[in-house]
C-alpha positions in Angstrom: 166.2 101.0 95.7 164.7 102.3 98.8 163.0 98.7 99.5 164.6 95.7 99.7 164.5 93.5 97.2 162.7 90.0 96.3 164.2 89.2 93.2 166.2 90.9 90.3 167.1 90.0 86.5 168.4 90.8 83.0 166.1 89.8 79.5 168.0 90.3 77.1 167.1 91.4 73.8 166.3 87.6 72.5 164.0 86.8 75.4 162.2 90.2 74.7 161.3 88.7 70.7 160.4 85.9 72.0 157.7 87.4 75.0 156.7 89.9 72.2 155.8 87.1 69.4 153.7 85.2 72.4 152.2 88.7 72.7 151.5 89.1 69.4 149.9 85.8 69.1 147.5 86.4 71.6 149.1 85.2 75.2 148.7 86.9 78.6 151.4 88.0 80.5 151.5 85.6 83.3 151.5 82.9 80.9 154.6 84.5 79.0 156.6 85.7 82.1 156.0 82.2 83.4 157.1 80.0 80.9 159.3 82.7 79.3 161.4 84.0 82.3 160.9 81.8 85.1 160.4 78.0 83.7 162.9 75.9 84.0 165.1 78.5 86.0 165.6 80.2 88.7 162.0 80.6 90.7 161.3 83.8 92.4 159.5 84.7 95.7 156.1 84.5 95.5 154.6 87.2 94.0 157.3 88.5 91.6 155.8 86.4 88.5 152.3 88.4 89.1 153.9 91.3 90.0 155.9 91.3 86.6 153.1 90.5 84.7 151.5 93.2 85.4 154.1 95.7 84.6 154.9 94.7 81.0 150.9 94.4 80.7 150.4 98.3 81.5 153.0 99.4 78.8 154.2 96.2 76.7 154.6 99.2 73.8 157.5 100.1 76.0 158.7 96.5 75.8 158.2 96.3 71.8 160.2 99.2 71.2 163.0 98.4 73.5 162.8 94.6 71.6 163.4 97.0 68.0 165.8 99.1 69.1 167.9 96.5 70.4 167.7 97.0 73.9 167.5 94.6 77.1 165.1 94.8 80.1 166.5 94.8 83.9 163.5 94.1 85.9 163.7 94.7 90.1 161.1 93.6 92.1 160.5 95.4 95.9 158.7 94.7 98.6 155.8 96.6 99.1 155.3 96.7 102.5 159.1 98.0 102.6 159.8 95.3 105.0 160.9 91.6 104.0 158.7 89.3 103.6 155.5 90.4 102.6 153.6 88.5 99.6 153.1 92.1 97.8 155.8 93.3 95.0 156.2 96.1 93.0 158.1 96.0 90.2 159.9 98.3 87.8 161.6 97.8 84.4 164.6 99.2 82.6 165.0 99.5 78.9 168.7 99.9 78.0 171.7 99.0 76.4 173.8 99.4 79.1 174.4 97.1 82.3 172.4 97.6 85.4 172.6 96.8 88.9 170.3 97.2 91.8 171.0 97.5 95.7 168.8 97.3 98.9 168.7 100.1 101.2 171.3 99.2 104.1 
């Protein structure tokens, strides 16, 4: 990654059905990623949640057909501002079957 990073994680194929039946019945989602990903785990910089959100909301196709095929998601979220802290995130998402593994610029 070419910014550094404010928080990185695996979904595996299980917690992909169960964010695309909350889809399906209707839920946003922040509420999904937030009671789905982050409740009752580990919590993420501020932002991240949001951030994450809005990824799977502008393709959560992507995120039906990589539940189907059996695939996980690895989602890394980066500081915007390219400098650490900053409150803004961007965040990307991998479909695969294989493991990934994401490193901060040095």
């Amino acid at each position: 990654m070419s910014k550094p990073i404010a928080h990185q994680a695996k979904l595996t194929n299980a917690q992909l059905g169960k964010m695309v039946k909350a889809y399906q019945k209707g839920t946003t989602w922040l509420s999904i990623v937030s009671t789905l990903v982050f409740a009752g785990g580990p919590t993420a910089p501020a932002g991240v949640a949001t951030a994450l959100a809005s990824a799977l909301a502008g393709s959560p196709n992507n995120l039906i057909a990589a539940y189907h095929s059996g695939k996980h998601a690895y989602h890394v979220s980066v500081y915007a501002s390219g400098k650490k802290p900053s409150l803004s995130k961007i965040t990307y998402i991998y479909y695969t079957k294989s493991n990934l593994s994401f490193r901060s610029p040095r």
